[in-house]
Every structure is written in C-alpha cells, then in structure tokens.
C-alpha positions, 0 to 999 in steps of 0.5 A: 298080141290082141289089138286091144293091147297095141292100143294100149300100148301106143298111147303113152308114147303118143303122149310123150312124143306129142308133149316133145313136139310141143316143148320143141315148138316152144323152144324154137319160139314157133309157139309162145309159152302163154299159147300153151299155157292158154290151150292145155285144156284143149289137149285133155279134151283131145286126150279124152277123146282118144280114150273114149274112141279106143273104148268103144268096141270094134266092129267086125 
C-alpha cells in the first residue's frame, strides 16, 4: 500500500479517537462544555493543518 494511502487512512480514526478523548474529559468534568464550545475553532485550524502537511509532497 503507497504511504499516500496510510495517511489517507489514519486520518478519520485520528478524528475519531481525538473527538472520544475529548468527549470523555468533558464527561469526567476535566474540562467544562463552555471550554470546548469556546476552543472548537482552534481544532479546524489544527485539522487544516494536518491536512495541508500531509498534501505537501515527500522529500526523498
């Protein structure tokens, strides 16, 4: 499998497991619901940028 693909293919889990992380913290009152609330742009800029990295093409 071309490593273009792997990455494909560890990004949604990554989300997923990043999203479960922080609903657990929420639920165990680690963090508050407003903190998210207040801070879920920051995940976007976050998300674009692993997007963006992966794009750019390997050096060899």
């Amino acid at each position: 499998m071309s490593e273009r693909k792997q990455r494909k293919n560890l990004f949604f889990p990554l989300i997923l497991i990043s999203g479960g992380i922080i609903f657990l913290l929420a639920n165990l009152e680690i963090i508050s619901w407003e903190d998210i609330f207040y801070l879920w742009p920051i995940l976007l800029i976050i998300a674009g940028i692993i997007v963006l990295v992966r794009s750019l093409p390997a050096k060899d």
